[in-house]
C-alpha positions, 0 to 999 in steps of 0.5 A: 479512535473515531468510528469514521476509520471503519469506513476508511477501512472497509473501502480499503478492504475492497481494494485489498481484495480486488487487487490481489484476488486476479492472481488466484483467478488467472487460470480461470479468466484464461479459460473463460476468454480464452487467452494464454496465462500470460496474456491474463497476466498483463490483467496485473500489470493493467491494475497497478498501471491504474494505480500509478498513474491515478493516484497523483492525477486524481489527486491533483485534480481533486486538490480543491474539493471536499475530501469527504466527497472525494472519498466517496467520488473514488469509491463509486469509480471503484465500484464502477471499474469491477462492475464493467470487469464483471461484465467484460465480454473480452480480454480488451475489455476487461484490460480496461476494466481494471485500469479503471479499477486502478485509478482510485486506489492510490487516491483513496489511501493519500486523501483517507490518510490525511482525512484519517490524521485530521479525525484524531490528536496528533500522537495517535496518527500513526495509529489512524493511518495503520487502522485504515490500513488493517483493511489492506492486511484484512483483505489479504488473510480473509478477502482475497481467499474468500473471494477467489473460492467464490470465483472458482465455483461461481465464475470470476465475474461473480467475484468481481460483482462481489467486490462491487458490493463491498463498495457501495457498502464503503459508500454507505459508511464514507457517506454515514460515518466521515463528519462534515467538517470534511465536507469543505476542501482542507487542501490549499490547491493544485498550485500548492500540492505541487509546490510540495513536490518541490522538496528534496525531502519528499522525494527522498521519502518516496525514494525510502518507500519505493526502497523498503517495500520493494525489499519486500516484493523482491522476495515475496514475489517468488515467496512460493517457489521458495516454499516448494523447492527449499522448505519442502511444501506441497503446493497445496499448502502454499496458500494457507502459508500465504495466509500466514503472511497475512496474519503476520502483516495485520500484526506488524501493521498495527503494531508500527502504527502504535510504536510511530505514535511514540517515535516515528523515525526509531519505528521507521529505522526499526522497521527496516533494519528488522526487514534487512534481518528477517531477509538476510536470514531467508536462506538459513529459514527455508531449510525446513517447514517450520522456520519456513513459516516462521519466516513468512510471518516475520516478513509480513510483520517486518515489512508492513510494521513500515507501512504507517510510518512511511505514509506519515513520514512523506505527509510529515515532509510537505506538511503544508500541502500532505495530499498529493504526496501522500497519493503519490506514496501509494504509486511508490509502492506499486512501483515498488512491487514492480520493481522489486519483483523485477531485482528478485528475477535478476537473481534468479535469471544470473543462476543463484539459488531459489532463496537469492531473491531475499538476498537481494531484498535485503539490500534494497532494504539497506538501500532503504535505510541510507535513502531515509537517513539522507531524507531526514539529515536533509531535512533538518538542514533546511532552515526557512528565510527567517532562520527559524527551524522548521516544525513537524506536522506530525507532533503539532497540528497543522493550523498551530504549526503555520501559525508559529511559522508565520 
């Protein structure tokens, strides 16, 4: 695999970070600017707002420009956004400081995901993308607990200047490790990155994504009253089982991105239907410490064993123009956390039990499942003018696949 993946993957390493180290830091921002914890709890929502509506935006307006520099271009936004969050003087500041950090993320991992597929033979793209994403699963086992010490003894802005430091060092690697044949644009424009959005398909793989990791959110956003009130933990282990979880997604990262290079679609089926078993199995799990933690690892593992093939996936459905929707794929997940968190407090706000939010995962994991199987037999319907069946980009490179088409 090519060197260049660890600059993909050190940016996605401060991303990680930088996204989810404010939930260990609210106590601390509160008091500092002096505002309620649910007033510094709109500082989350103010990130994932950035995500969501950044990564189609600076995807589009970036469609014709070299990837290489694109890359670096977000990465020095990125930088920018903690810096001015570091130096924030008020709540109205630092609100608009982690939009800005926002921004670029989705960008970052739909533009590396394409630039990562490029570097390598067709049967090992999945791998690529799951080796820039070990960056995001590294950052929650060691990132985001390291960071958030740092801010507990040294002030959460030094965290944030951290953060900052980690991308100049991904800027120094993006602009030292990824070749110069990415120097040149590789997308076909605006006009034809939208053009791909035009497809049912890739609408419904976005719809699988915000389906299968919202199964995940729906339960891990309440993942810590699980583990106090069921299993029985103290509150201060929940940080080492979060850790766990960690452990348990770099795991089931690397080894989706393996199994997706042999069968993307049996990997992706897999996937979920393990994540509906593990939630489905939640309830009887949390009865004691043990299979608690047992269980925090296997949802780490079932979810993010998705997270490869859902990225090839959406860049397989608009193979002629994959940058957009593979940004795009990025704002599916936010949207997905945040619904998923939202279908989570609905079974807790009716009355059901502690343990009711991964029931309701595991039917969104369902739901995930039926979304994706209506994307592929659609897609496989769709036969172009000339009645020829349509190629896969993800088995046939790109410019072998269009020259057969054509």
């Amino acid at each position: 695999m090519p060197l260049a993946l660890l600059a993909l993957a050190v940016g996605a390493f401060g991303i990680g970070t930088t996204e989810f180290v404010m939930m260990g830091l609210l106590p601390d921002v509160a008091d500092d600017l002096q505002i309620s914890i649910p007033s510094a709890g709109h500082l989350v929502s103010a990130y994932a707002l950035g995500v969501v509506i950044g990564a189609p935006l600076l995807a589009a307006v970036t469609a014709r420009m070299s990837r290489r520099t694109v890359l670096i271009g977000l990465m020095g936004l990125f930088v920018a956004g903690n810096a001015l969050s570091a130096l924030a003087p008020d709540n109205g500041w630092l609100l608009a400081a982690r939009f800005l950090s926002g921004l670029p993320h989705g960008a970052f991992f739909g533009v590396g995901a394409v630039v990562a597929t490029n570097m390598v033979a067709p049967e090992r793209k999945a791998r690529s993308v799951s080796l820039m994403f070990l960056g995001l699963t590294v950052a929650n086992v060691a990132g985001v607990p390291v960071a958030t010490l740092m801010g507990q003894h040294l002030g959460w802005r030094a965290t944030f200047l951290g953060v900052s430091a980690i991308g100049l060092a991904a800027i120094a690697a993006l602009a030292f490790l990824i070749p110069h044949d990415h120097e040149h644009a590789t997308a076909k424009g605006l006009r034809g990155e939208l053009a791909a959005l035009r497809s049912v398909p890739v609408w419904l793989s976005l719809g699988t994504t915000v389906a299968g990791f919202g199964a995940l959110f729906a339960a891990y956003s309440y993942i810590t009253p699980m583990l106090t009130d069921a299993a029985g933990y103290a509150d201060a282990s929940v940080t080492l089982l979060l850790a766990l979880f960690g452990v348990g997604a770099t795991a089931g990262n690397l080894l989706g991105g393996r199994l997706a290079d042999h069968s993307l679609r049996s990997t992706l089926f897999g996937g979920l239907t393990s994540l509906v078993a593990v939630l489905a199995l939640f309830p009887l799990l949390m009865r004691t410490e043990i299979t608690a933690a047992v269980a925090v690892i296997l949802l780490g593992m079932a979810a993010f064993a998705t997270g490869s093939p859902l990225q090839l996936m959406v860049m397989e459905k608009a193979s002629s123009a994959p940058s957009l929707a593979s940004s795009a794929n990025q704002a599916a997940f936010n949207l997905a956390n945040a619904g998923g968190a939202w279908i989570g407090g609905l079974a807790l706000a009716a009355g059901f039990s502690v343990t009711s939010p991964a029931l309701a995962g595991a039917a969104l994991a369902v739901l995930g499942l039926g979304v994706a199987a209506l994307a592929y037999a659609v897609d496989r319907r769709a036969v172009p003018a000339g009645g020829h069946e349509r190629i896969v980009a993800s088995h046939v490179p790109q410019q072998e696949a269009e020259a057969v088409h054509h």
